[in-house]
C-alpha positions in Angstrom: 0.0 0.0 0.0 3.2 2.3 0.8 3.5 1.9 -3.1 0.2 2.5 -4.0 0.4 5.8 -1.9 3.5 7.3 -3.4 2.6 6.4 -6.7 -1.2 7.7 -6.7 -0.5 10.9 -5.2 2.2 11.5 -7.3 -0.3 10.7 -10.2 -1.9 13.7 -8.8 0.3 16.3 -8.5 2.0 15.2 -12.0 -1.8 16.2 -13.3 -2.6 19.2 -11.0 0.7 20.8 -12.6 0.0 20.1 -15.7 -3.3 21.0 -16.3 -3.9 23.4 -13.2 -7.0 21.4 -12.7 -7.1 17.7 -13.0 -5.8 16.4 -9.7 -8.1 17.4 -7.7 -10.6 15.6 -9.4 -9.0 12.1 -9.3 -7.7 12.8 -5.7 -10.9 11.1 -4.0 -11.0 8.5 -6.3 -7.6 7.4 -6.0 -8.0 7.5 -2.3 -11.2 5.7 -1.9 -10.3 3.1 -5.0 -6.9 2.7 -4.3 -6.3 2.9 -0.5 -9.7 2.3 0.7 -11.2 5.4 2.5 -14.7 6.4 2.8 -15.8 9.8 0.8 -15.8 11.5 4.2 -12.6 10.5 5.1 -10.9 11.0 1.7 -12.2 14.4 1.1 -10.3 16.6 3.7 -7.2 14.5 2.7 -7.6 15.3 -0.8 -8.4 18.8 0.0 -4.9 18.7 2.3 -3.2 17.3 -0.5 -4.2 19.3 -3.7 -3.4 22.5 -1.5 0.4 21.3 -0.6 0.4 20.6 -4.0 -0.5 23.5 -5.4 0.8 25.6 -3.7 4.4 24.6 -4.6 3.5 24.9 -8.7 1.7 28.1 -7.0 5.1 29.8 -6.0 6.7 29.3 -9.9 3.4 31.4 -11.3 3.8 34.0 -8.7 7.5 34.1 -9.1 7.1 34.7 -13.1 4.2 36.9 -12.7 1.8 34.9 -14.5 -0.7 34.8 -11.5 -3.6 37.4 -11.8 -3.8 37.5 -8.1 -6.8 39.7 -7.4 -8.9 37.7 -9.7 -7.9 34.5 -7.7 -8.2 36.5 -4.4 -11.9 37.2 -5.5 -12.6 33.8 -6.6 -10.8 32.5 -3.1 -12.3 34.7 -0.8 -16.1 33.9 -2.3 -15.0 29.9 -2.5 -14.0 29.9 1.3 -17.3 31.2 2.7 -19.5 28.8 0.6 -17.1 25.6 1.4 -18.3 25.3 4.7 -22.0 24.6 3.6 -20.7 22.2 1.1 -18.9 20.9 3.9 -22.1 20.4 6.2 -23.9 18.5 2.9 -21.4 15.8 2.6 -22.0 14.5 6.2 -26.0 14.3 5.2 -25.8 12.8 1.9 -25.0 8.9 2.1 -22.1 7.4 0.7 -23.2 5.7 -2.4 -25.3 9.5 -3.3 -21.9 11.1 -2.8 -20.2 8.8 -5.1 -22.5 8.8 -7.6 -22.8 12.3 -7.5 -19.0 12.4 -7.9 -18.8 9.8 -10.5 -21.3 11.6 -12.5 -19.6 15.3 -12.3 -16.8 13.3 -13.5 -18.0 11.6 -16.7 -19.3 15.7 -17.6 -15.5 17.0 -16.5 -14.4 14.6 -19.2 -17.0 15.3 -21.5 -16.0 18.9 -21.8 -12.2 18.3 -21.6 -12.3 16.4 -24.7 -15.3 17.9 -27.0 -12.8 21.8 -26.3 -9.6 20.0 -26.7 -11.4 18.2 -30.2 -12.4 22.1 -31.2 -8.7 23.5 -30.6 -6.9 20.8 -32.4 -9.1 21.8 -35.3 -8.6 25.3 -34.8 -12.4 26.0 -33.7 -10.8 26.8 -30.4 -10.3 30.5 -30.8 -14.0 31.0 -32.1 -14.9 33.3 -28.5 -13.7 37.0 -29.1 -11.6 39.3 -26.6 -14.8 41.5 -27.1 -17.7 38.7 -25.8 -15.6 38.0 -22.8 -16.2 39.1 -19.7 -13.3 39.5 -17.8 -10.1 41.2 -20.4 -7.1 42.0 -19.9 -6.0 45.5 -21.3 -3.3 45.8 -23.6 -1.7 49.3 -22.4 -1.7 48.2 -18.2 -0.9 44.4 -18.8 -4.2 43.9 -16.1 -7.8 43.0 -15.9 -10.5 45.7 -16.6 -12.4 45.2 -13.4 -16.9 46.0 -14.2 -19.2 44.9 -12.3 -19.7 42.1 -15.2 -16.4 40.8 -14.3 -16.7 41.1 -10.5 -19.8 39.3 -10.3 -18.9 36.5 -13.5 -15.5 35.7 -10.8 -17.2 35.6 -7.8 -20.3 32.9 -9.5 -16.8 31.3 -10.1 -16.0 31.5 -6.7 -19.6 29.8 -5.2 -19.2 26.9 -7.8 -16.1 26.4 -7.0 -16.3 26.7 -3.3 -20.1 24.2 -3.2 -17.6 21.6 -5.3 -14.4 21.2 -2.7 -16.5 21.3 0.3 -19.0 18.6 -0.5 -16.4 16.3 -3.0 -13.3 17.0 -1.6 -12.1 18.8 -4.7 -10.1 21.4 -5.0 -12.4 23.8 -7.8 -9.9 24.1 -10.6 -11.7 21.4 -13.2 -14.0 24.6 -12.7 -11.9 27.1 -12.4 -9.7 26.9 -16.0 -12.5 26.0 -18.2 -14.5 28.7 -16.6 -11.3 31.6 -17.1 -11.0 29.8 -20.5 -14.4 30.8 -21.4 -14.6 34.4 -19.9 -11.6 35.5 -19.6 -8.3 36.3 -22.2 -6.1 35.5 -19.8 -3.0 33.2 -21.5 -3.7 29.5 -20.4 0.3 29.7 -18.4 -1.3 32.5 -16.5 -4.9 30.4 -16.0 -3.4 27.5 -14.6 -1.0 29.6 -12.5 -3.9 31.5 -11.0 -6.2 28.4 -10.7 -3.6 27.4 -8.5 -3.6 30.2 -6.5 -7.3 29.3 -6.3 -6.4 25.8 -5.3 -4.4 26.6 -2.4 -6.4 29.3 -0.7 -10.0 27.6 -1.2 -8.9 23.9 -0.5 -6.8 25.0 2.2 -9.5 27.2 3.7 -11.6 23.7 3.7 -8.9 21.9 5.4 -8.7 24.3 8.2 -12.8 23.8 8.9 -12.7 20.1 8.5 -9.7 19.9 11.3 -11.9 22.5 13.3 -14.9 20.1 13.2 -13.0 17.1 13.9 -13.0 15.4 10.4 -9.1 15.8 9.5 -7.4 12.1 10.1 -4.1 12.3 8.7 -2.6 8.5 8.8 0.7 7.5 7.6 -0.6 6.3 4.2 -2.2 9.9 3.5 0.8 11.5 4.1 2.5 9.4 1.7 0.2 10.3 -0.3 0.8 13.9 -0.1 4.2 13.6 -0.6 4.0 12.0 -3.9 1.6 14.8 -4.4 4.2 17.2 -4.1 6.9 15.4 -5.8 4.7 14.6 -8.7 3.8 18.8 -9.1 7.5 19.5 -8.8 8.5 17.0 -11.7 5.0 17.9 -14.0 6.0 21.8 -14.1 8.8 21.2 -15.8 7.0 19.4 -18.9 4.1 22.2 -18.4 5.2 24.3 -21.9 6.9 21.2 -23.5 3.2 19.0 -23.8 0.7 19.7 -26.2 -2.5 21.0 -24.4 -5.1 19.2 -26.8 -3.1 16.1 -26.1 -2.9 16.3 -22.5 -6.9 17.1 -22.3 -8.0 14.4 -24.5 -5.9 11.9 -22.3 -7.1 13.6 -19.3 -10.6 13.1 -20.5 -10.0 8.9 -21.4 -8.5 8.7 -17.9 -11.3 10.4 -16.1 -14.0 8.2 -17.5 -12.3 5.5 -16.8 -12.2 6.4 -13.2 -15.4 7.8 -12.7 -16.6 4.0 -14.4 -14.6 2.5 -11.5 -16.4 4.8 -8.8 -20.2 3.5 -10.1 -18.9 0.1 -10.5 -18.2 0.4 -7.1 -21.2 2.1 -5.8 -23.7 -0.6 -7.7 -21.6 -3.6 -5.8 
């Protein structure tokens, strides 16, 4: 199991850095599949994990400036408030409702990831326009034109994301970069830098509640698995700019569904 520990979380981190996103997602799954936890007990690991994580690909971003950090400071502060209630819902939902409700946010993650990864590969990815987005970045100041369009497009950002890591255990950025993607012209180093950001703050705002309320059980295989977390991140950021992003979301997408497949598998037996 010490194995199986090392290697999983390192499977996460090695994602998270990647993609600024996927880890979280597969971070229950891998503890609940592969090291046998509940979803109660795995989610304030994962959430402990995907912040250490990210917050050391979190430090490169902010050191290279590619972090918008009052966007993810917004998003963040919003996300840490609503965690809490998301937080309250997990302990009221039984198990196999959580992991189908997982499972099935899952399959749509993957969905997505592959149908915009199909469109960029055949160039339909640039179809949106600087002038339909929401949240720009201006050309002459190198920072984001802050409306009230953009303030409150960040902060809905910030309840989704916040609802998602307190009642799955995940750390928001599977809705975080798709979501910048979409409104946003922020470059996709800077997204995944900043959905970091979001990352750390949000899932490490949950951690401190769930230690508060007495759910936080650290054992000696979860820390493993936070170490291979953290290695993993270290050794994905430097392949970040070398991978093709259509690549590394259609694979992304195969491996989700064939993870959330195991989770209903094992909710039905």
């Amino acid at each position: 199991m010490t194995l199986v520990a090392l290697y999983s979380g390192a499977l996460v981190g090695v994602i998270l850095a990647l993609t600024g996103a996927g880890g979280g997602i597969l971070a229950v799954p891998a503890l609940t599949l592969g090291l046998g936890f509940t979803m109660v007990q795995a989610s304030p690991i994962a959430l402990l994990t995907v912040a250490s994580a990210a917050a050391t690909g979190m430090m490169g971003g902010l050191l290279k400036g590619y972090v918008r950090v009052r966007a993810a400071l917004l998003i963040s502060a919003v996300g840490i408030l609503v965690a809490p209630f998301g937080q309250r819902l997990a302990h009221v939902l039984p198990e196999r409702g959580l992991i189908g409700l997982f499972a099935c946010i899952m399959l749509i993650v993957a969905a997505r990831l592959f149908l915009t990864a199909a469109r960029r590969a055949s160039g339909g990815g640039a179809a949106t326009t600087s002038r339909s987005k929401t949240c720009v970045i201006n050309t002459k100041t190198g920072r984001i034109d802050w409306n009230v369009e953009a303030f409150l497009k960040l902060s809905l950002i910030g309840v989704i994301s916040g609802m998602a890591t307190g009642l799955l255990g995940v750390g928001g950025g599977f809705i975080v970069v798709p979501a910048l993607l979409r409104c946003s012209n922020i470059s996709m180093n800077g997204i995944v830098a900043t959905s970091l950001m979001v990352i750390t703050l949000i899932s490490g705002g949950a951690v401190i509640t769930a230690f508060m309320a007495g759910h936080l059980e650290v054992s000696r295989l979860s820390l493993l698995f936070i170490g291979g977390a953290v290695g993993g991140m270290l050794l994905g950021r430097q392949f970040v700019e070398v991978i093709p992003a259509a690549r590394l979301q259609q694979t992304f997408a195969i491996l989700v569904t064939g993870v959330a497949l195991a989770l209903f598998h094992k909710m039905m037996s």
